[in-house]
N, C-alpha and C positions, 0 to 999 in steps of 0.2 A: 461131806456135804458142804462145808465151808468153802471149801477150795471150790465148788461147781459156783455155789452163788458169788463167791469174789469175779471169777470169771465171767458171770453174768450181768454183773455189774459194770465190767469195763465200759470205758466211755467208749471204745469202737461195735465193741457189741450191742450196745442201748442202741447208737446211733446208727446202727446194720438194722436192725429190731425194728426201730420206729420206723424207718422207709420203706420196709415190707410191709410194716403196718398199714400204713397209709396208700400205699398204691396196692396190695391186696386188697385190704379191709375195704377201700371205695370203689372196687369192682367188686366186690362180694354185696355189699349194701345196695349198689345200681342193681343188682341181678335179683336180690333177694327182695327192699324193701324199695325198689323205684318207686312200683305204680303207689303205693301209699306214700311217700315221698312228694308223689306231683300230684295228687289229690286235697294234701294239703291236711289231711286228718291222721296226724300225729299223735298216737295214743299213749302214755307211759308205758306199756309193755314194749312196745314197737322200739322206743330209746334204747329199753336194755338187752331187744338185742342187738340194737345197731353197735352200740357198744362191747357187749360180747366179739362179734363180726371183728372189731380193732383186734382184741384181744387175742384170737384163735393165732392171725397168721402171727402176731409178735412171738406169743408164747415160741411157734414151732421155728421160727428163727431164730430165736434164742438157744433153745434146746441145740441146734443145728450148728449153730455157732460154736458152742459151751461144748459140742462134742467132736468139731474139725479141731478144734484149741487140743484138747486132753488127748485126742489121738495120736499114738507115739509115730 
């Protein structure tokens, strides 16, 4: 389990992670949470899951990553 999170942690793979993140997660967020978005009534619920939304595609490029690395 060490060995996957050191690999996780690489600075190439954060910075593979985040850019997925960001151009996933803000076409997941326009798709999912536009029209409240541009209405302008922003609820705490609605934050966490705009924030979840980052987190899904990070996670699964990470994962994706951490397992093109260990693949013999």
């Amino acid at each position: 389990m060490s060995a996957w999170i050191s690999i996780a942690c690489r600075r190439d793979v954060v910075i593979r992670a985040l850019r997925v993140a960001v151009l996933v997660g803000t076409i997941l967020v326009a798709i999912n949470q536009g029209d409240v978005l541009l209405s302008g009534t922003l609820a705490p619920e609605v934050i966490g899951k705009i924030v979840l939304t980052y987190c899904v595609p990070y996670a699964v490029s990470t994962y994706a990553s951490v397992a093109a690395i260990r693949a013999p």
